[in-house]
N, C-alpha and C positions, 0 to 999 in steps of 0.2 A: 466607303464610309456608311452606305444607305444598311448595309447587309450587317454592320456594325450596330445599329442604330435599332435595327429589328431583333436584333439577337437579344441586347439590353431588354427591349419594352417587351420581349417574349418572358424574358428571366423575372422581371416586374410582375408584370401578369401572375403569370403561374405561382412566382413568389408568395403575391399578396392571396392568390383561391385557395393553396394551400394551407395559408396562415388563417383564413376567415372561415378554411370548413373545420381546422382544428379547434378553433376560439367556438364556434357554433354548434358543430356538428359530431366531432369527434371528443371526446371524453382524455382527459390527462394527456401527458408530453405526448404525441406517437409519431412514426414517422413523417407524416403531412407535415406537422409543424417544424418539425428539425429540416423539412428540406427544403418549406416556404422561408425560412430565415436564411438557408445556406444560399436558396436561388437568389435571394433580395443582397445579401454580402458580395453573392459570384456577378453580379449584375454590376455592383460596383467599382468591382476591382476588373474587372474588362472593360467598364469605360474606361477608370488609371490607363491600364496598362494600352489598350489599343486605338484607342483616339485621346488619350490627353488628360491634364487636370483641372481645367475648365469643364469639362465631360463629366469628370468623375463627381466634381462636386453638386454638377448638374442631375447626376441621375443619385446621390445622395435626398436632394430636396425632392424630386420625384416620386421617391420611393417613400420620403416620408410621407408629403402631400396626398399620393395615391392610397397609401394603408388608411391614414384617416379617412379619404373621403368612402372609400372602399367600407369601414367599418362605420359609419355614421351613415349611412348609406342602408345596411344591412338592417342595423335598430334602428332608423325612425321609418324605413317600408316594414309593411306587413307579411315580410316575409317569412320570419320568425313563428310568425300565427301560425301560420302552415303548419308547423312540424310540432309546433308545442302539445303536450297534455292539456285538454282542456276539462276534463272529466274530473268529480270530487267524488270521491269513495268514501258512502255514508254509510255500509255497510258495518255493523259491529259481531264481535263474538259471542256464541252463547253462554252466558255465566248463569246459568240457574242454578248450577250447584253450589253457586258460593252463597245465592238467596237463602240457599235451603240450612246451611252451617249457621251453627251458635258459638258466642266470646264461649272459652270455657269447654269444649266440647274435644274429647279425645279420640283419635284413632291411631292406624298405624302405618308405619311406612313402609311403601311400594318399592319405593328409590333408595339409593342412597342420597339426603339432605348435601348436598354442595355447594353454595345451600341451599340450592331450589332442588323440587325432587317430585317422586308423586305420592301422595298420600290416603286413605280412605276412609271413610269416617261414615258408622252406622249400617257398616257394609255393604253400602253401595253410592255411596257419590265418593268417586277418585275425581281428585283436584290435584292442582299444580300448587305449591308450598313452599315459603320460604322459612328460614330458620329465623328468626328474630336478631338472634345475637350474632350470627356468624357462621356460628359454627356447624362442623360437620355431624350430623347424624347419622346412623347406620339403619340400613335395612332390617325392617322388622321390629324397630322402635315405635316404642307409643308417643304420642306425641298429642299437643292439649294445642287448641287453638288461644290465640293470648289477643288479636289485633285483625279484623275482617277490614279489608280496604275497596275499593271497587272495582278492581280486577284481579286482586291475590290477596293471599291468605299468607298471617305470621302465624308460625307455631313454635314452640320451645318442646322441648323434651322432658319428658315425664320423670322424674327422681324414680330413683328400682324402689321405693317404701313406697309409692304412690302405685307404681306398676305392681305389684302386690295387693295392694287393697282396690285395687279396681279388679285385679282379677279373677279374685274369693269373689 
């Protein structure tokens, strides 16, 4: 019965470290955690079956007892501190060339608008570009800035009677 009794609190164990480095340490379902639940089930159905149902219901509250104190255990020690990110990334992008664009200001597109794309304007600042409305634009369309925001730029597409007189 002793050998009984280890084999249980070994299935425990193992159960519950698997189940606590999946919740912690391990990212989405993976195998830790399917075999920390299957060990914590197999724990209890070899009490049932090999010593009794006194046993089994015993290593039932065990198993629950122990996961709680196991996970309440883990969050209020500072063990967590350990592994966590503590660094804030205050680092930003450079957007000078969206400083340097005007509402109303035409160029032309790099990309194909999908409807972000790449676009140029003044022949030399290329930006990243969204379409305003949705829609798709093609490569090599003119296109007017309509909305400057503080990390992108809306543009709409130029009517071909505008693309005409802009290019006389």
């Amino acid at each position: 019965m002793t050998v009984e009794i280890i084999i249980i609190a070994f299935l425990i164990i193992l159960g519950v470290g698997l189940l606590a480095a999946e919740v912690f340490l391990l990212p989405g379902i993976t195998i830790a955690g399917i075999a920390g639940g299957l060990m914590l089930i197999g724990s209890i159905a070899y009490a049932f079956y090999y010593i009794g149902e006194t046993a089994g219901y015993i290593t039932i509250a065990a198993n629950l007892i122990i996961s709680v104190a196991a996970f309440l255990f883990i969050l209020k020690s500072n063990a967590l501190s350990h592994i966590a990110l503590k660094t804030d990334i205050d680092a930003t992008v450079d957007q000078t060339e969206i400083l340097q664009l005007n509402i109303g200001q035409t160029g032309i597109t790099l990309s194909r608008l999908n409807p972000i794309g790449k676009a140029e304007f003044d022949n030399q600042y290329i930006v990243e570009v969204k379409s305003i409305t949705g829609e798709f634009i093609d490569e090599g369309e003119n296109v007017q800035i309509v909305k400057i925001e503080k990390s992108s730029v809306l543009v709409q597409s130029v009517p071909q009677s505008e693309n005409q007189t802009s290019i006389n």
